[in-house]
N, C-alpha and C positions, 0 to 999 in steps of 0.2 A: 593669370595663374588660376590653376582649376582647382579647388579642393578636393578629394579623393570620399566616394561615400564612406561609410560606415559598413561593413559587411554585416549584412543581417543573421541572425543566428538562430536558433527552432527548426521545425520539422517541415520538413516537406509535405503537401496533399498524398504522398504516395508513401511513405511513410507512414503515416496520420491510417492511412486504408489497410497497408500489409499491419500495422498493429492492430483493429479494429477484426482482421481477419484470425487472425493466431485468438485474439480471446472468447470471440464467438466457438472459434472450433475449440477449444477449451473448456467453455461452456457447457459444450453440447458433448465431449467426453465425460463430464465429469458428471451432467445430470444423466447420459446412459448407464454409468457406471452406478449412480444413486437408482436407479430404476432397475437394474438387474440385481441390486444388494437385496431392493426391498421386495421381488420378486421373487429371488431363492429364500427370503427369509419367510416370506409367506409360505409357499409352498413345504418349508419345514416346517414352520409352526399347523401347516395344516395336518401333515403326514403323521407329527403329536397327535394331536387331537385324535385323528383317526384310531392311531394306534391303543390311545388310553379309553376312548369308550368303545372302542370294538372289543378290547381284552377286557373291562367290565361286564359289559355284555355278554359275551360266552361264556366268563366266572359263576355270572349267573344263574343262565341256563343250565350251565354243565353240574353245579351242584344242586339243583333239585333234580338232574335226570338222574345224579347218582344215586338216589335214594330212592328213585320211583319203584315201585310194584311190591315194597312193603306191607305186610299185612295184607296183598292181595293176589298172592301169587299159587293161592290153593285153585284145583280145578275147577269148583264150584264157583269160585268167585271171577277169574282172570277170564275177559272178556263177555260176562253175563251182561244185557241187556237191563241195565238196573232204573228203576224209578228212583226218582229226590225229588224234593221239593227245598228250597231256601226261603227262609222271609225276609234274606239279606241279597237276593238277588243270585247270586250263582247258580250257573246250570252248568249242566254235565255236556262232554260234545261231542258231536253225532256225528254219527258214521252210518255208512250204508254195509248191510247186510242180504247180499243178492237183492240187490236194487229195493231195499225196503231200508227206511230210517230207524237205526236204535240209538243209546246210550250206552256204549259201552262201558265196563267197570274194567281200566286196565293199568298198566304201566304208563302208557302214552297214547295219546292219539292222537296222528296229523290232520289239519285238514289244510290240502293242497290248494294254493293258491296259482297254481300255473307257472305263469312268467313271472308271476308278485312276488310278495312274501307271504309265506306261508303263517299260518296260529298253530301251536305245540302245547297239549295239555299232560300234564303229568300227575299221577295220581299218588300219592302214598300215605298211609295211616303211621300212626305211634302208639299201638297197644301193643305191650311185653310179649306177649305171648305170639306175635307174631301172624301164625296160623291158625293158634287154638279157634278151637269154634264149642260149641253146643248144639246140642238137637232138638229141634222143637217136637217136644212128645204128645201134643194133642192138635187136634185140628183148629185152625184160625181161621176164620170165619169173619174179620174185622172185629174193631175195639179196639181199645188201649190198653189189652194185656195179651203177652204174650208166653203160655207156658213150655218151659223147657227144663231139662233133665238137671242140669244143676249150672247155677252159678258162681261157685266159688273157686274152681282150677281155674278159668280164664280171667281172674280182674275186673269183674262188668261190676263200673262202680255209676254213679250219677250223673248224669251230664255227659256220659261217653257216647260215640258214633257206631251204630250196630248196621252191620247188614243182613238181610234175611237171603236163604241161596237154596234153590228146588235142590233136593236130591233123590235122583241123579239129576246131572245137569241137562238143563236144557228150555226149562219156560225162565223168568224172568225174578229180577233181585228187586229188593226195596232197601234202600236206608232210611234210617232211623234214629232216635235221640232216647236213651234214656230216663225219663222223667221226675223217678223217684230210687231208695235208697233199694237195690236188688233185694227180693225175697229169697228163698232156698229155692224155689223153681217157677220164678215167674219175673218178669222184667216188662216194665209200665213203660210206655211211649205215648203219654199224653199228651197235648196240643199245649201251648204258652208260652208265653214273652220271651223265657228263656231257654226253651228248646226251640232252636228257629229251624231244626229239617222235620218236622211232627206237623202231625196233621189232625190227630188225633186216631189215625187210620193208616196200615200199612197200604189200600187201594188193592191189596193182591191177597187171596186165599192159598194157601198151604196146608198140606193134609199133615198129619199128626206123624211122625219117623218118618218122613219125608223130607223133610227141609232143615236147613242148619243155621245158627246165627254167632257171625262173625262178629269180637271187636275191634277198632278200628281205634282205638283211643280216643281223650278227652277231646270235644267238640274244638276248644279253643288251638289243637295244636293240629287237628287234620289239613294235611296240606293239599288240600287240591289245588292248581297254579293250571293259569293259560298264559301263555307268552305270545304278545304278536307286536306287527309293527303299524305305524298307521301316524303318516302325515310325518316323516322322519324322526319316530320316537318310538323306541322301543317301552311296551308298558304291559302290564300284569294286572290279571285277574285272582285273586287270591281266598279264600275260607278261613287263611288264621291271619289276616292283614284287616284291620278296621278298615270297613269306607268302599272295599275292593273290591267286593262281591258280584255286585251287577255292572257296577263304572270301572272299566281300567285303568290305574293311573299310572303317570309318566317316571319310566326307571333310570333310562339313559339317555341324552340326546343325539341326535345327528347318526340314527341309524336305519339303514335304509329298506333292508331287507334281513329276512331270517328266514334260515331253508332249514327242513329235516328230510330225513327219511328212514323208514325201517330196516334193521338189518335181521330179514328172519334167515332158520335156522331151517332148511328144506330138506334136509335129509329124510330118508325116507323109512318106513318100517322101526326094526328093533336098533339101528342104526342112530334115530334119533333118541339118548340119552339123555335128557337135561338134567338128572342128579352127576353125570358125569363131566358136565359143563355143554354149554350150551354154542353155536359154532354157523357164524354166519354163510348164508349160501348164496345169498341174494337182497342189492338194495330195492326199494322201491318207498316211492311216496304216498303213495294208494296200496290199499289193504289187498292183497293176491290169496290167492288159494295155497296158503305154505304147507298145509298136511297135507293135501290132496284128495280131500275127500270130497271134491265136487263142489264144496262151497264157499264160498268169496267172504269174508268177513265173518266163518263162525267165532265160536269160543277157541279152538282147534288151532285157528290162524292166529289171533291176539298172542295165544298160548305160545308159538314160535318164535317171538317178537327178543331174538338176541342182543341187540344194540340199537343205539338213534346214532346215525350222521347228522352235526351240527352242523352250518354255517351260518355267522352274523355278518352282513357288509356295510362299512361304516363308511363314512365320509368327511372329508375336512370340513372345520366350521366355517373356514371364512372362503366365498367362491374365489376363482381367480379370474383374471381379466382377458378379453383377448389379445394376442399377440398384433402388436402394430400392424396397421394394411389389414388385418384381419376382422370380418363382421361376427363369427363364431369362435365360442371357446375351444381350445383341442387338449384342456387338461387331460379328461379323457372324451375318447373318439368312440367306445362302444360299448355294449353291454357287457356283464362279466359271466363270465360260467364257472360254476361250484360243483365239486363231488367228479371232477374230470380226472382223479387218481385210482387205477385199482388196487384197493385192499382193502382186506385181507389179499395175501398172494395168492392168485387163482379166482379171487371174487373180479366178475366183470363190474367197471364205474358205470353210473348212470348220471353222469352227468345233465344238470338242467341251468336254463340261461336264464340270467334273471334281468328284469329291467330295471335301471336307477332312474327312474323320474319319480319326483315328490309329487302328488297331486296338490294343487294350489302354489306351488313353490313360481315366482315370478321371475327365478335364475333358470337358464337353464343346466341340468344334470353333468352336462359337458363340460361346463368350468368348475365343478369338482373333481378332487382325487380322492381314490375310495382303495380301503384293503377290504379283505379277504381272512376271515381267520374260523378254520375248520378243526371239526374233531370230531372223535370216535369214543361213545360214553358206551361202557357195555350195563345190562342192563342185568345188574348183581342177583336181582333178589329172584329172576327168572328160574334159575336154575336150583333155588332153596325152596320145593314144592312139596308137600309130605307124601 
């Protein structure tokens, strides 16, 4: 008599394998699905970022263009050739005037950095009076005094920023620092610790009812600001900022570029009004002949300078990765182009292509995402000229 086995009970090898198969492919669902969460979650987080220090960034900008050409918008002064001096390190920035280097005294001044980012200086004083000026009614001849007809309509009190302006226009401006309390017709610019644009010497002669001086308000609140970018950091040069004068320091991060350009006012003849408001004809980056008077970067040309076109290009903080099987990032694949809209309606775009690579940066540009955020500052105080 045979006894019957025991039928054995458990899993098959083949069993044992199709389960082995279903949790693998499970696996491998559910860490795609973990790798595309944390991949859209980046590229949101980075699209933030973009967004909140590019819209810093042009906050920026755009409220010191709104104020620029304050207290500088008389003929005598708006695009003069002017001398300074700082002992805090700021300089004024130069422009070519038919192929010769000045310092202009204006509203703004670009200097074109090509396919980079460009640097944006902006100039504006805070003396009440605006435009008032004074005459200097004898000849100067160097020294630390300066006589003029009177000081008590315009404010010139101690410690304020004076410019000196030929009239008529046409040779060259000095600024300067009031050193003591204004007499009835004579205003002291002596050299010391606490007048830092003084020299003890304007460097420039002026004949006596020939030339005028501008104030500009107290030393500590004249804003002259250069903005540029350098190494993905937007940073400022500044005259009422401690520390900022000669060294730019860092304002916003992870910004890659900054474009302007001037929007002048080309109209030609009795046509050009600027007490009637002033009326863009033409962008450019580089200073043109806007009056037409034959010469590239006079007083004449600055003078026409109706608007700035901003644009700041920012970038996400954190790179992204390449896509699987791939050796390259394709966040983005190419350079971006700014100022590619025409307006005003009728103004032709001049659009310019800017490069995103950081210099020293060991990512490459490609695996960032970058915005785009532009505007149109008109330049108010242009058209308030006496």
């Amino acid at each position: 008599m045979h006894t019957a086995r025991p039928r054995q009970r458990g899993f098959s090898i083949v069993e044992l394998m199709v389960s082995v198969v279903i949790g693998l492919l499970a696996v491998m669902f559910a860490t795609r699905l973990m790798v595309n969460g944390e991949q859209s979650k980046a590229a949101s987080v980075g699209g933030s970022d973009a967004m909140q220090n590019g819209m810093l960034a042009l906050f920026s900008i755009t409220t010191d263009a709104s104020q620029a050409g304050w207290g500088l918008n008389d003929d005598l002064l708006n695009g003069c050739n002017t001398r300074m001096t700082d002992t805090q390190g700021f300089a004024l920035a130069a422009a070519m005037r038919d192929g010769a280097a000045i310092t202009p005294l204006a509203p703004a001044v670009i200097a074109d950095g090509g396919q980079g980012s460009d640097s944006l200086t902006l100039y504006s004083g805070t003396g009440l009076a605006g435009v008032g000026s004074t005459r200097v009614w004898q000849n100067y001849i160097g020294g630390t005094s300066i006589g003029v007809d009177s000081v008590a309509p315009f404010g010139f009190n101690q410690g304020d920023v004076i410019v000196v302006a030929p009239e008529p226009a046409g040779a060259g401006c000095t600024l300067a620092q009031i050193s003591a309390a204004p007499a009835a017709s004579t205003l002291q610019i002596a050299a010391g610790a606490a007048y830092r644009y003084n020299t003890g010497n304007l460097g420039t002669n002026y004949n006596g009812g020939q030339a005028r001086v501008f104030n500009l308000g107290a030393a500590g609140k004249l804003s002259f600001h250069t903005w540029s970018v350098a190494n993905g950091v937007l940073q400022l040069r500044a005259t009422d900022l401690a520390g900022t004068g000669g060294q730019p320091q860092a304002v916003v991060g992870n910004v890659v570029a900054l474009k302007a350009q001037y929007g002048f006012d080309t109209r030609a003849g009795t046509a050009f009004a600027p007490k009637g408001g002033m009326k863009v004809g033409r962008w450019s980056a580089a200073m043109i002949d806007a009056d037409g008077d034959g010469s590239t970067g006079a007083a004449g040309d600055w003078q026409r300078i109706a608007a700035l076109r901003i644009a700041v290009i920012a970038r996400s903080a954190v790179p992204e990765r390449p896509a699987t099987r791939q050796a390259t990032c394709t966040a983005t694949t190419a350079p971006l182009t700014v100022f590619g809209s025409a307006v005003p309606a009728g103004v032709n775009a001049s659009p310019a292509q800017v490069a995103l690579a950081v210099p020293n940066d060991t990512v490459s540009w490609t695996c960032y995402r970058y915005r785009v955020f532009e505007t149109i500052v008109p330049i108010r105080n242009a058209g308030w000229r006496p």
